[in-house]
C-alpha positions in Angstrom: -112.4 56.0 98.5 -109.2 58.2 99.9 -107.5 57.2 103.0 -107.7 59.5 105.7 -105.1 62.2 106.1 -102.3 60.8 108.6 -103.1 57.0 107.2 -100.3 55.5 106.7 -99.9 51.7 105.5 -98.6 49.6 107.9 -95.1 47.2 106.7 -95.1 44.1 108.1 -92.1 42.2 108.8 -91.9 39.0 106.5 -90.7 35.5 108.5 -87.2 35.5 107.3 -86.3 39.2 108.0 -87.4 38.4 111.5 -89.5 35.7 113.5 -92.6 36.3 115.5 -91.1 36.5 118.6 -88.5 38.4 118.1 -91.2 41.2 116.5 -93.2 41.3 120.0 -90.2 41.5 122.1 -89.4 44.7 119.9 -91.3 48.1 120.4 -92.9 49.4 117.8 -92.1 46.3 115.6 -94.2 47.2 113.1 -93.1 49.8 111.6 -89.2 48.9 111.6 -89.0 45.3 110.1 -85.3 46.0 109.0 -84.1 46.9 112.5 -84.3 43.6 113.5 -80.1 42.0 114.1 -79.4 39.0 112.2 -75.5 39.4 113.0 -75.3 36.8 115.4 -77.0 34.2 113.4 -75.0 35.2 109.8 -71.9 35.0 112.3 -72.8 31.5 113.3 -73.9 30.4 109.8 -70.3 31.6 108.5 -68.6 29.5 111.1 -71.0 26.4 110.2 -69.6 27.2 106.3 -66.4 26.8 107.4 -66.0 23.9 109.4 -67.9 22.3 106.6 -65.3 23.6 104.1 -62.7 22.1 106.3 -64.6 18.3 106.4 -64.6 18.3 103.2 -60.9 19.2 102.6 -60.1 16.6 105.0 -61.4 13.5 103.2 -59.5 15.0 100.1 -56.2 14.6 101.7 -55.2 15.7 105.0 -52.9 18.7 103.9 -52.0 17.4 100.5 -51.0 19.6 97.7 -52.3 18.6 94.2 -49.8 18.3 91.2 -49.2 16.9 88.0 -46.8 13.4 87.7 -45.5 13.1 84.3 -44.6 10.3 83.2 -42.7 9.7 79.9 -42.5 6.0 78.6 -40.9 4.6 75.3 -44.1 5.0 74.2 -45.5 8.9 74.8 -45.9 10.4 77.8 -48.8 10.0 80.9 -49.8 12.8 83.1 -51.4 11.6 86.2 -53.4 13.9 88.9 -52.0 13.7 92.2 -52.1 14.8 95.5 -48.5 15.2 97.4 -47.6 13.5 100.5 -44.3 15.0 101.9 -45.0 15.3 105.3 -44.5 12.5 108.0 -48.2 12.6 108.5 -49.6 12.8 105.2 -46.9 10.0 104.8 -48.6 7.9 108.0 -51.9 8.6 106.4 -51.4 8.2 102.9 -54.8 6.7 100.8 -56.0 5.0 104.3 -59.8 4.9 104.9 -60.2 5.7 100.7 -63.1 3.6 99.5 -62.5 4.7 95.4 -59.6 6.1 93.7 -60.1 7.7 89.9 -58.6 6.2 86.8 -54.7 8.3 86.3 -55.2 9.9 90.2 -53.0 8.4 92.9 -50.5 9.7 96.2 -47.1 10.8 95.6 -44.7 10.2 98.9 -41.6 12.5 98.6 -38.8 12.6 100.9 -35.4 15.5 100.4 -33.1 12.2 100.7 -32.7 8.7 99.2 -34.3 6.0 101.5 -35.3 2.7 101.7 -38.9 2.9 103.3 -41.4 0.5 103.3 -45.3 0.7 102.5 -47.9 -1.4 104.1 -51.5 -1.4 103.4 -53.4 -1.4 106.8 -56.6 0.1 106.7 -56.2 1.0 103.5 -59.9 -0.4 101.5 -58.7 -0.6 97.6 -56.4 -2.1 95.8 -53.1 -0.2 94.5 -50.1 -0.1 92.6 -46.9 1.2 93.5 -44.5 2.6 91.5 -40.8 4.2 93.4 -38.0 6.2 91.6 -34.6 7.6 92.2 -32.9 10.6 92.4 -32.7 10.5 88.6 -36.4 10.6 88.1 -36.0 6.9 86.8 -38.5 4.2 88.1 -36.8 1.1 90.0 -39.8 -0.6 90.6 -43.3 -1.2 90.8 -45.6 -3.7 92.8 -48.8 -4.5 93.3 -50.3 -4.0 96.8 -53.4 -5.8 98.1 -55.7 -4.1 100.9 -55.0 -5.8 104.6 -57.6 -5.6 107.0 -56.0 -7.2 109.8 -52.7 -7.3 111.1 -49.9 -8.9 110.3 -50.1 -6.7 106.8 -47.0 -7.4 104.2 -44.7 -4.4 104.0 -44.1 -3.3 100.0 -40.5 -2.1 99.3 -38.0 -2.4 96.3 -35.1 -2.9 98.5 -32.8 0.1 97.1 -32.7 3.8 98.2 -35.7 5.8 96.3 -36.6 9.4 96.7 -40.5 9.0 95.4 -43.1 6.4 94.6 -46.6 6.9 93.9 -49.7 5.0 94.9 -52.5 4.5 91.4 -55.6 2.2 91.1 -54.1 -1.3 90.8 -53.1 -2.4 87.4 -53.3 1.4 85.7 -49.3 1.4 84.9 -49.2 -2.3 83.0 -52.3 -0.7 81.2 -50.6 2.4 80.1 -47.4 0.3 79.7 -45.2 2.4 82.5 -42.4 0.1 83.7 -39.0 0.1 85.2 -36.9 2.5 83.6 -39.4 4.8 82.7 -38.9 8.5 83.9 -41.1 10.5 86.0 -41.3 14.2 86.8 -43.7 15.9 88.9 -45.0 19.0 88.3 -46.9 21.7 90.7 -46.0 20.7 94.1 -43.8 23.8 95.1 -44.9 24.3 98.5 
């Protein structure tokens, strides 16, 4: 059996082109299922994207740039994934609120000038080891820092001026037998 001259099938609109509503609010919504405006919503999805992109940046490192610290020992030579802390607030914030750290990733803390800062470890949840160097490159000194969860929390320092130190899971440089006098460069953290 032939359709009748003028028949013509009707083209639905299928739920996620548009919704049910929106069809009856449109005249002649059934023959025009891909008039219906999705920019609004495709707008708000992108800005739901990118705050989420953002969140998740965050709880990387608050502005942090990654690099590469080498590390060359008597022994070879230990490359260690880092993110770069050379901001006063990245420096504030370093690993704080961190609940894990991965084996040969840590924090670098850079400064332009010698100094003789301090480190504390308030509200930071994991263990860590600290490791500061001079203008040379050469490391002065290493500690081991406990979390504190309550003030008054010990401050870490080596007592000389230093121009970097970076923060690893606790025991990885007597593991990988970096020590004093070892040399460190760090690699990728133009800004």
């Amino acid at each position: 059996m032939e359709p009748e001259r003028g028949f013509e099938p009707r083209t639905y609109a299928l739920p996620w082109r548009c919704s049910a509503p929106e069809l009856l609010r449109r005249e002649r919504h059934d023959t025009q299922p891909m008039a219906c405006d999705h920019g609004s919503m495709r707008r708000a999805l992108a800005l739901v994207l990118l705050a989420a992109a953002a969140c998740s940046n965050v709880s990387a490192g608050q502005g942090t740039r990654p690099a590469t610290l080498v590390v060359t020992t008597g022994t070879g030579t230990i490359h260690l994934a880092v993110e770069v802390a050379d901001t006063p607030e990245e420096r504030a914030t370093g690993l704080m609120g961190r609940d894990h750290l991965a084996p040969y990733d840590g924090m670098v803390f850079s400064w332009t000038e010698p100094t003789t800062t301090t480190f504390w470890m308030k509200g930071t949840l994991i263990p860590l080891s600290i490791a500061f160097w001079d203008e040379r490159g050469r490391i002065v000194g290493i500690l081991d820092m406990e979390p504190c969860r309550a003030e008054p929390c010990p401050h870490y320092s080596v007592g000389e001026p230093t121009i970097g130190a970076v923060e690893v899971e606790q025991g990885l440089f007597g593991e990988r037998g970096i020590g004093v006098g070892d040399h460190v460069e760090l690699a990728g953290a133009s800004s």
